[in-house]
N, C-alpha and C positions, 0 to 999 in steps of 0.2 A: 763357873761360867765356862763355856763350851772355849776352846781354841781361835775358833774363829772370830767370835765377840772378842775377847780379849785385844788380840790383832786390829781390831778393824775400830774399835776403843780407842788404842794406841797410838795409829793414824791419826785421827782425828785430835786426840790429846796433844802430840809433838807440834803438830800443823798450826796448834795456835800461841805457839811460842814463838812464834815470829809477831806476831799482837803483842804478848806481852811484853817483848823485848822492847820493840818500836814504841810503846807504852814507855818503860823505863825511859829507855833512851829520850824522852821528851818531856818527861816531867822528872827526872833524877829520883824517882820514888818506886819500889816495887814489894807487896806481900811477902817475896821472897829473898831470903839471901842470898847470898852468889854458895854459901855452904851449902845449903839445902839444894841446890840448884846441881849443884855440881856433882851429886853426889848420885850412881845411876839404881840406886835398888829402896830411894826415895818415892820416886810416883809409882801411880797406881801399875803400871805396865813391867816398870822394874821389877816391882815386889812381887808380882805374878811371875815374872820370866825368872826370877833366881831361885823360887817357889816350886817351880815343875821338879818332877821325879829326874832320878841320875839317867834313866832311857834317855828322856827327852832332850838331855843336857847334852851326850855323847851326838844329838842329831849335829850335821856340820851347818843348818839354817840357822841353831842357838848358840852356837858360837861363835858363827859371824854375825849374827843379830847381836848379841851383847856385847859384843865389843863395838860395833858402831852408836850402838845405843849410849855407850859409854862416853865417847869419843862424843857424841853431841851434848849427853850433859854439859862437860869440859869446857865445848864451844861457850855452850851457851852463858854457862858461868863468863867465861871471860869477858862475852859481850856485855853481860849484866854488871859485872865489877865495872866496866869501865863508864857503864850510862849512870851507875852509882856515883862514883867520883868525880862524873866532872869535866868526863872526857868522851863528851857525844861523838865528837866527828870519827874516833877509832872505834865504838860502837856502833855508829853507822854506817864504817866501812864490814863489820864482822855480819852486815844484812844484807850486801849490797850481792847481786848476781856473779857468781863465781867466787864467793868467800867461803872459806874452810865450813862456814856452819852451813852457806844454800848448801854444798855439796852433798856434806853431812847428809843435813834432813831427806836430801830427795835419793839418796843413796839405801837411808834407812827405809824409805818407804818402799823404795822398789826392793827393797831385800823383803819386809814383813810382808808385800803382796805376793812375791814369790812364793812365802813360807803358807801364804794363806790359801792360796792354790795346789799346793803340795798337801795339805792338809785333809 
């Protein structure tokens, strides 16, 4: 799959982790573990972006793309551990506008639309 599918996949992928979060966090139940979750060369996006040739890896967009990318895993795991256990309100606050994860995500996507325009 072309560059730009993969990117624009991606987007759309991460975008509804905020659903699934909001999901957990209200019924304490979710498909996934906060492992898998946390973990950033698990979804499909990951395993394509660790995937590419060492060219594309020395680009400076995939290495701040994967380290953000990372970094939201992380988030997201933690929001997810905590709507796991028990503890909606701290998960609810890791949703709420201006939390380490909104910033994340909308960080990440204005990085991947950059890199998709560069492209």
């Amino acid at each position: 799959m072309a560059k730009s599918d993969e990117i624009q996949k991606a987007i759309a992928a991460h975008g509804m982790w905020k659903v699934r979060l909001r999901s957990a966090i209200d019924t304490g139940k979710s498909e996934w573990t906060t492992g898998q979750v946390k973990v950033d060369n698990l979804c499909d996006f990951g395993k394509w972006l660790h995937s590419l040739p060492d060219y594309e890896k020395k680009a400076e967009n995939w290495g701040k793309i994967r380290e953000m990318h990372a970094k939201f895993h992380e988030e997201a795991a933690k929001i997810l551990d905590s709507a796991l256990t028990g503890k909606k309100e701290t998960a609810a606050r890791g949703l709420e506008i201006g939390s380490d994860f909104t910033k994340l995500s909308s960080s990440l996507t204005v990085a991947m639309m950059s890199w998709l325009k560069a492209s």
